[in-house]
N, C-alpha and C positions, 0 to 999 in steps of 0.2 A: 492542345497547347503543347509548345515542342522547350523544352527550358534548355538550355546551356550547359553545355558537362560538369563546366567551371562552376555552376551553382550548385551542384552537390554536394560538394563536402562542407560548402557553407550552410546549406539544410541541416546537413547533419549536427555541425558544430550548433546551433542555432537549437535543436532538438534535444540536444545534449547537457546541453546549460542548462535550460528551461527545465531540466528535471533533478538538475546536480542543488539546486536551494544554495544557500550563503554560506559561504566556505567559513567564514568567519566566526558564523554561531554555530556552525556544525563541527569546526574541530573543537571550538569549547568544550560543546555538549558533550564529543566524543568521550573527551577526556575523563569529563566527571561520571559518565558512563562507564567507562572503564576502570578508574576506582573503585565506583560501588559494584560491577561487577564480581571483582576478586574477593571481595566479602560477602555476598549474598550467594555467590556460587551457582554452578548448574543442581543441584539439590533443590532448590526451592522455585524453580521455571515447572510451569505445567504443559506442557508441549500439545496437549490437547485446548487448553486457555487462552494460554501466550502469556503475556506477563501485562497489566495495565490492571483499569479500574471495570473494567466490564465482567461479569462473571456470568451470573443467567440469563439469557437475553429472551425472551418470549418472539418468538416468529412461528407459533401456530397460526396466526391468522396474517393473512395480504394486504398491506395499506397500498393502494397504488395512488393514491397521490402523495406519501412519502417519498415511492419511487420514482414519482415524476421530479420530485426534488433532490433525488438523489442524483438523477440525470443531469439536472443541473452543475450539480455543485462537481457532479465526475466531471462533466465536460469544463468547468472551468480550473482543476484541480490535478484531473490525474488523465486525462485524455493524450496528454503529448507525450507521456511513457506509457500507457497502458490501451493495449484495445479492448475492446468487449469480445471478443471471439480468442478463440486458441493461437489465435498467431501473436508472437511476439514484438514488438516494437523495441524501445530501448529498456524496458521491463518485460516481463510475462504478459502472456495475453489472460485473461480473469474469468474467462470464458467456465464454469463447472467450478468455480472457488468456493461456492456454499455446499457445493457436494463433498472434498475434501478434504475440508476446516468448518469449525464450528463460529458460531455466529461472533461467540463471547473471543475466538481468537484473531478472528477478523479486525474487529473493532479495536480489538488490542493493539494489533499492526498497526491499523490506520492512523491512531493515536500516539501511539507508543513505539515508532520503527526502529529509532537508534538503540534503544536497549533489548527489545527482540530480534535485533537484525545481528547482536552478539552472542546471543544467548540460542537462538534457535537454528536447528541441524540445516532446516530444510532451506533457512533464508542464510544462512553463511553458503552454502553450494548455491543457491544464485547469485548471491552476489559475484561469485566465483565465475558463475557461466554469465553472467551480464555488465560483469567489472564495474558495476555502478549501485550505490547504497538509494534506497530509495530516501527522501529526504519528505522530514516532520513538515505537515502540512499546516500546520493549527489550526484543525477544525476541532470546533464546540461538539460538545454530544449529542445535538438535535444534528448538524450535519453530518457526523457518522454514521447514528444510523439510519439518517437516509440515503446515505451511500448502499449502506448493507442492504437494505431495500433492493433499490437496485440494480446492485450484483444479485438478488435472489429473482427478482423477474426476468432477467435473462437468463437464470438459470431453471427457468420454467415455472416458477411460483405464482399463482394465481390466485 
């Protein structure tokens, strides 16, 4: 299939959207975000954690058919910024993300982007290198972690 040049930049724009979320409730959010930021301070971010509700996450053992739901919910979710492999899209590619980061700061991100995407070293310099915030998905805690699923079976977890 041979597409038109002229179609391109409309893919892109089109690719671009799809992962920028509602301007609307995301400067809100920003805002209140950035209040409470200035008061709770980099002092109290675990940078190995992240900042959310998740703390111990138990992944000694493989659920694969968590992962097969987690496949899901990636693909309908986070598939149009993110690939499974190391290449990048309009986000990072996730490829080696349970190797690392820990399970509990994963889920954190997932959950919790707008106030770790302030507070964390490594996610202010992508934002920097990808000029785009990932934006709050609102998934529940059954589909995080079968997100984090996974992301751990493609990172070899069996």
């Amino acid at each position: 299939m041979h597409l038109n040049k002229n179609l391109y930049p409309l893919l892109l724009l089109i690719s671009t959207l799809s992962c920028s979320g509602d301007k609307k409730s995301e400067t809100k959010h920003t805002e209140t975000v950035s209040n409470s930021t200035k008061n709770v301070e980099h002092k109290n971010y675990d940078i190995n954690k992240g900042l959310g509700q998740y703390d111990n996450i138990d992944v000694s053992k493989f659920d694969a058919q968590m992962a097969e739901n987690g496949q899901k919910i990636f693909q309908m979710n986070c598939i149009s910024c993110h690939n499974v492999s190391d290449k990048k899209l309009v986000g990072p590619g996730l490829k080696g993300i349970t190797t690392r980061h820990s399970a509990a700061w994963i889920m954190n991100f997932i959950s919790n982007p707008n106030e770790m995407l302030n507070l964390d070293p490594e996610l202010k310099q992508q934002v920097e290198t990808y000029g785009i915030k990932m934006p709050n998905q609102n998934l529940n805690p059954t589909q995080v972690r079968a997100i984090l699923e996974y992301l751990r079976q493609i990172d070899g977890a069996k």
